[in-house]
C-alpha positions as CSV (number, residue, x, y, z in Angstrom):
1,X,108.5,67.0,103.1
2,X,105.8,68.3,100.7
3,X,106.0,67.2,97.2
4,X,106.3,70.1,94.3
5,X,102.9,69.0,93.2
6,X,100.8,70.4,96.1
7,X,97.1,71.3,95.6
8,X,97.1,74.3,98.0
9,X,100.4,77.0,97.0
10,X,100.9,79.7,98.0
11,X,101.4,82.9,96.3
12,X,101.3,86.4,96.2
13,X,99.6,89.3,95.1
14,X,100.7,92.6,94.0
15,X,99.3,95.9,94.0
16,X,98.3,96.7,89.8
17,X,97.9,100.7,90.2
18,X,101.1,101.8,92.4
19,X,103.3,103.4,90.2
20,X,106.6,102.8,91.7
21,X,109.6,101.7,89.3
22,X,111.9,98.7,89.9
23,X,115.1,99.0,90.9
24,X,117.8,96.5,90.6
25,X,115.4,93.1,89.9
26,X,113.2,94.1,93.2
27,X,110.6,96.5,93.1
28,X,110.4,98.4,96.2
29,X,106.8,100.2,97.2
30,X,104.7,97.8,95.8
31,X,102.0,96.3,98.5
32,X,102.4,92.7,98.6
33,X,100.2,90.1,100.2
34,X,100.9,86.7,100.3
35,X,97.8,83.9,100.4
36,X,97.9,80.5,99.6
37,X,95.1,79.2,97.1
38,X,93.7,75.7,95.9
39,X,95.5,74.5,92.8
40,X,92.6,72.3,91.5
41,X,89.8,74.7,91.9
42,X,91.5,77.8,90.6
43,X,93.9,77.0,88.1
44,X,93.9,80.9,87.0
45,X,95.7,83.4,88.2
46,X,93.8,84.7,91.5
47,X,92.8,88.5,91.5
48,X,91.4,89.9,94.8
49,X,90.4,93.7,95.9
50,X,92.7,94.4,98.4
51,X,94.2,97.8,100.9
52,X,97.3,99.2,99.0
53,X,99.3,101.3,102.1
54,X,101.3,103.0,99.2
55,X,97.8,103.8,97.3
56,X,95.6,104.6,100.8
57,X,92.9,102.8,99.0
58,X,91.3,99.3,97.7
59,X,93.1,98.6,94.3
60,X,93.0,95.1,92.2
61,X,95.8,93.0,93.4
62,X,96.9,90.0,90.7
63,X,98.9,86.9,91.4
64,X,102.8,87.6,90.7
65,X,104.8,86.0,88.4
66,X,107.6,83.4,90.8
């Protein structure tokens, strides 16, 4: 099994201009991709342009909180 100390996680990122609310803990309509990123080489929290379905455009998508 894989230790909790891996260099590569994986994450995901979440869609910064939909404008949906959160309902019950979960927040339902926002775009979500997941992606796996090197721990040692970026240590920051990864931000990537990505296609938002909800938006029908490329928005900034930031790494979510786990």
């Amino acid at each position: 099994m894989a230790s909790s100390k891996d260099v590569r996680v994986t994450i995901a990122l979440e869609c910064t201009s939909c404008i949906r609310k959160e309902t019950g803990g979960k927040s339902t309509g926002i775009c979500r991709y997941t992606t796996r990123k090197n721990r040692r080489n970026t240590p920051t929290r990864l931000e990537l342009e990505k296609y938002c379905i909800h938006c029908h455009k490329h928005t900034l998508h930031k790494e979510s909180k786990k």
